[in-house]
C-alpha positions as CSV (number, residue, x, y, z in Angstrom):
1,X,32.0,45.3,72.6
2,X,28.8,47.0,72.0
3,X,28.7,45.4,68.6
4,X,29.6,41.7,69.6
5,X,26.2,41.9,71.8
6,X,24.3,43.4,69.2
7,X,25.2,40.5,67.0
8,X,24.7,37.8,69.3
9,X,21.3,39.2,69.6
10,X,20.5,39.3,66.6
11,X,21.9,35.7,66.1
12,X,19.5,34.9,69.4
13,X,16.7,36.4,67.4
14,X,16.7,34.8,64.5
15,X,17.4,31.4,66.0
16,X,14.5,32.0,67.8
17,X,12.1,32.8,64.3
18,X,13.4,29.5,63.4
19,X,12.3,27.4,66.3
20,X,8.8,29.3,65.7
21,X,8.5,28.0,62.3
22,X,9.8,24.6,63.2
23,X,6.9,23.8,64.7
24,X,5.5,22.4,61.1
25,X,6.8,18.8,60.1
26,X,7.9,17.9,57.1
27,X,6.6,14.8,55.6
28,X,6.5,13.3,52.3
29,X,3.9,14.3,50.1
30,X,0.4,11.6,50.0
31,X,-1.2,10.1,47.5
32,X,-5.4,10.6,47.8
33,X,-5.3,6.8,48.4
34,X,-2.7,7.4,51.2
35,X,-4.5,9.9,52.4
36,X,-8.0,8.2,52.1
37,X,-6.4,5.1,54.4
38,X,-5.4,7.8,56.8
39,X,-8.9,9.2,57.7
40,X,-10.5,6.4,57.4
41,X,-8.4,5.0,60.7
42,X,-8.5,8.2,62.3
43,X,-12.2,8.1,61.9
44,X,-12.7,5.0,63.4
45,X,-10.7,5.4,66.1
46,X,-12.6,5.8,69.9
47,X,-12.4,8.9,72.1
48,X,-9.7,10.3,69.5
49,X,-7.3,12.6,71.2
50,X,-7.0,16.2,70.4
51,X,-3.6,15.5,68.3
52,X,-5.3,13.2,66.2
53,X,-8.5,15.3,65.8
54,X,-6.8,17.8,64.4
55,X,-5.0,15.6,62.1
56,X,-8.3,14.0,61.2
57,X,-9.8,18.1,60.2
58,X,-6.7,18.4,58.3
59,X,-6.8,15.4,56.3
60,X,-10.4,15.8,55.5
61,X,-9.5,19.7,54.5
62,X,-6.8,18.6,52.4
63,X,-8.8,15.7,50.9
64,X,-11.9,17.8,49.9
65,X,-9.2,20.4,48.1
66,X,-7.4,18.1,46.0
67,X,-8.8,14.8,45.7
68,X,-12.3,15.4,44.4
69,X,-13.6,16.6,41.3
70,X,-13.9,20.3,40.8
71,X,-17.1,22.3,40.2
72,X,-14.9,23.9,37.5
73,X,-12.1,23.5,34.9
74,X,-13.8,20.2,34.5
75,X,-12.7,18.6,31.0
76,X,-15.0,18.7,27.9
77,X,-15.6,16.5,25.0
78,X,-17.4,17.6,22.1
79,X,-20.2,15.1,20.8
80,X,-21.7,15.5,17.0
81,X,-25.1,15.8,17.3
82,X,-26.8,13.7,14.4
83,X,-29.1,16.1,12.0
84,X,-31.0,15.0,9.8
85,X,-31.7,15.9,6.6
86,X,-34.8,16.8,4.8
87,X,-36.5,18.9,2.5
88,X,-37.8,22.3,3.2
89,X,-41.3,22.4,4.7
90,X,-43.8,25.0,4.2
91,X,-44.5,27.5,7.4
92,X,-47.2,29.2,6.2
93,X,-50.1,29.0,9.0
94,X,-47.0,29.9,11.4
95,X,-45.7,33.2,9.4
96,X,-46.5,36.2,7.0
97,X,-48.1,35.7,3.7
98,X,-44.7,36.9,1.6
99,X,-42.3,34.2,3.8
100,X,-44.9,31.6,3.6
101,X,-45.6,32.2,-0.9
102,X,-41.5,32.3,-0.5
103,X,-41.2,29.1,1.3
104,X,-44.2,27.5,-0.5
105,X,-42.6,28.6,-3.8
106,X,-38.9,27.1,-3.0
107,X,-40.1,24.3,-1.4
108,X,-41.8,23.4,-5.1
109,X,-38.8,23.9,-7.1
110,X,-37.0,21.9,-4.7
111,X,-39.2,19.1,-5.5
112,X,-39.3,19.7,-9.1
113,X,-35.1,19.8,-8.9
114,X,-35.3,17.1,-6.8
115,X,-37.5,15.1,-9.6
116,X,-35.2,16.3,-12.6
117,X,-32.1,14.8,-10.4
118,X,-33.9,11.2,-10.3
119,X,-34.6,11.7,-13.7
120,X,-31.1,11.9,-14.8
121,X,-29.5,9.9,-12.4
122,X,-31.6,6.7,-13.5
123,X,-31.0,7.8,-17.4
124,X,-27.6,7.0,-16.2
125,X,-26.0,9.5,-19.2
126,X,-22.0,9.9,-18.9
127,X,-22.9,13.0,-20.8
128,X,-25.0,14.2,-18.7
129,X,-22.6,13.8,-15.2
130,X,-21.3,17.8,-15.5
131,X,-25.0,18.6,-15.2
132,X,-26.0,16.2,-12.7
133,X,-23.6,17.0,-10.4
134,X,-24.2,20.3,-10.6
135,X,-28.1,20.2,-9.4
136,X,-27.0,17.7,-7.2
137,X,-24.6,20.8,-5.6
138,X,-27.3,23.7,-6.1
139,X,-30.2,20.6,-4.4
140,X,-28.1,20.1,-1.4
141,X,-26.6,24.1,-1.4
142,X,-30.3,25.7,-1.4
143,X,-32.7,22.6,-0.2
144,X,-31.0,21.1,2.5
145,X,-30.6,21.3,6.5
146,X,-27.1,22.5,7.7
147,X,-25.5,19.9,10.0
148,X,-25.4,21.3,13.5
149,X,-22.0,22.4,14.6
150,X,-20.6,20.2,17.2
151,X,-22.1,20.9,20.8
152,X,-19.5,20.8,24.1
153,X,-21.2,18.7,26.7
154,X,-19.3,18.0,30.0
155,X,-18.5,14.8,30.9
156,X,-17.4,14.4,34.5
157,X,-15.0,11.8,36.3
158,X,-16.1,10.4,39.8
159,X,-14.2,10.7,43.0
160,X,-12.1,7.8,42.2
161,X,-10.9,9.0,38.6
162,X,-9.9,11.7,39.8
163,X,-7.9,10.7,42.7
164,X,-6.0,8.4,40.2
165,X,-5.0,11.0,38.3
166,X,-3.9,13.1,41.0
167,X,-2.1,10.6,42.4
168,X,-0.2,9.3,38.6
169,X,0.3,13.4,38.3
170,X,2.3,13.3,41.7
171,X,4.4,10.0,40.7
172,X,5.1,11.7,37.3
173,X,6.8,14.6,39.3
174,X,4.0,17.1,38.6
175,X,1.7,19.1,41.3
176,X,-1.4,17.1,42.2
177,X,-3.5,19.2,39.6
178,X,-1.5,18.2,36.5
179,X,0.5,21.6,36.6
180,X,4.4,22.0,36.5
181,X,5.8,23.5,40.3
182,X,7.2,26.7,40.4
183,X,10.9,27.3,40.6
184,X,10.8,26.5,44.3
185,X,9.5,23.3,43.3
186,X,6.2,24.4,44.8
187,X,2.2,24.1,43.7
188,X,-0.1,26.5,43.3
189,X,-1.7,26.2,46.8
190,X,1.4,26.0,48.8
191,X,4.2,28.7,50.0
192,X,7.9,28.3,50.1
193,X,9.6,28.4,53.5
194,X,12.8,27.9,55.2
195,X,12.7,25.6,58.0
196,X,15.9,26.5,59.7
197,X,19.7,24.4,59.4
198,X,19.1,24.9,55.4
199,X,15.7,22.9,55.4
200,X,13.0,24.0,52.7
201,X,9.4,23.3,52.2
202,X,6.7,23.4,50.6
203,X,3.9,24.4,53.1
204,X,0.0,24.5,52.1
205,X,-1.7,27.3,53.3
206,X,-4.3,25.0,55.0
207,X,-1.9,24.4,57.3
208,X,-0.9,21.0,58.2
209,X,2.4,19.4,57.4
210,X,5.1,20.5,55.0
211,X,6.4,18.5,51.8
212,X,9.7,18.8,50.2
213,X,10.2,20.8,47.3
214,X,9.5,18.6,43.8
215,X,12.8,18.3,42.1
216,X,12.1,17.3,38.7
217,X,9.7,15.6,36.4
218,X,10.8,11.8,36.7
């Protein structure tokens, strides 16, 4: 007997946990532009109520955390900076007397390489090819700028682009951000929680209303 109340307790108890966390509705998950529409006619509604106030905060909340660009993680393309080419120029008000006689020194055999090259190349000698290309090589090796290696630069996508690709990555079955759900179906930003009656969600931790889990990739 003792144990038959003990149970129903326990059964009272946990039905009542449920109810708690019942509170939450489920609804299905918006798109930025959805969710754009939605504050903008909450916003311009008069002497707004306190339900819809607080649906108006978290809207806006939810907004600012997922449909606008991110200070970071932001992608990157990388754009060749053109160089260009020249011959090496004499330093030598700017540094020591040996680097400045070493500089002033290559600079004139580059010239006087650079001269034999011309030379050959308008002789226009098939025997001579081996040898031309061979200054050519040591010409551009030893008196010749390096081309710049390729500097990152980051380009970034306006309030618009971005909510377009949040909302093609939620229609392609993925979380907002481009990333896969967990094996709850759940993003990064959101816990898994059991309703009650065998309902789950996916509830962010802003609050606000819960989504159903994502499935699958369609």
């Amino acid at each position: 007997m003792k144990l038959s109340i003990l149970f129903a307790g326990i059964v009272l108890c946990v039905g009542a946990a449920f109810a708690d966390d019942g509170v939450q509705n489920i609804a299905e998950r918006k798109t930025c532009a959805d969710i754009k529409a939605d504050i903008d006619t909450l916003s311009e509604m008069e002497n707004i109520d306190d339900a819809n106030a607080e649906k108006l905060k978290q809207f806006q909340v939810y907004y600012r955390a997922n449909c606008l660009p991110k200070s970071v993680g932001r992608r990157t393309v990388a754009r060749n900076i053109p160089v260009i080419v020249k011959n090496v120029e004499s330093t030598a008000s700017t540094t020591p007397d040996a680097l400045s006689e070493y500089l002033a020194a290559k600079k004139s055999n580059c010239d006087k390489l650079n001269s034999e090259i011309e030379k050959l190349a308008a002789a226009n000698d098939e025997s001579k090819s081996d040898t031309l290309a061979s200054m050519r090589g040591v010409y551009e090796m030893d008196c010749t700028e390096k081309p710049a290696a390729a500097t990152p630069t980051t380009t970034t996508q306006t309030d618009e682009e971005w909510a377009a690709q949040y909302d093609a990555n939620l229609a392609a079955g993925l979380c907002g951000d481009g990333t896969k759900p967990n094996k709850y179906g759940c993003c990064a930003d959101e816990t898994f929680k059991d309703m009650g009656n065998l309902v789950f969600a996916c509830c962010p931790r802003s609050g606000g209303d819960c989504f159903p889990p994502i499935t699958s990739a369609k």
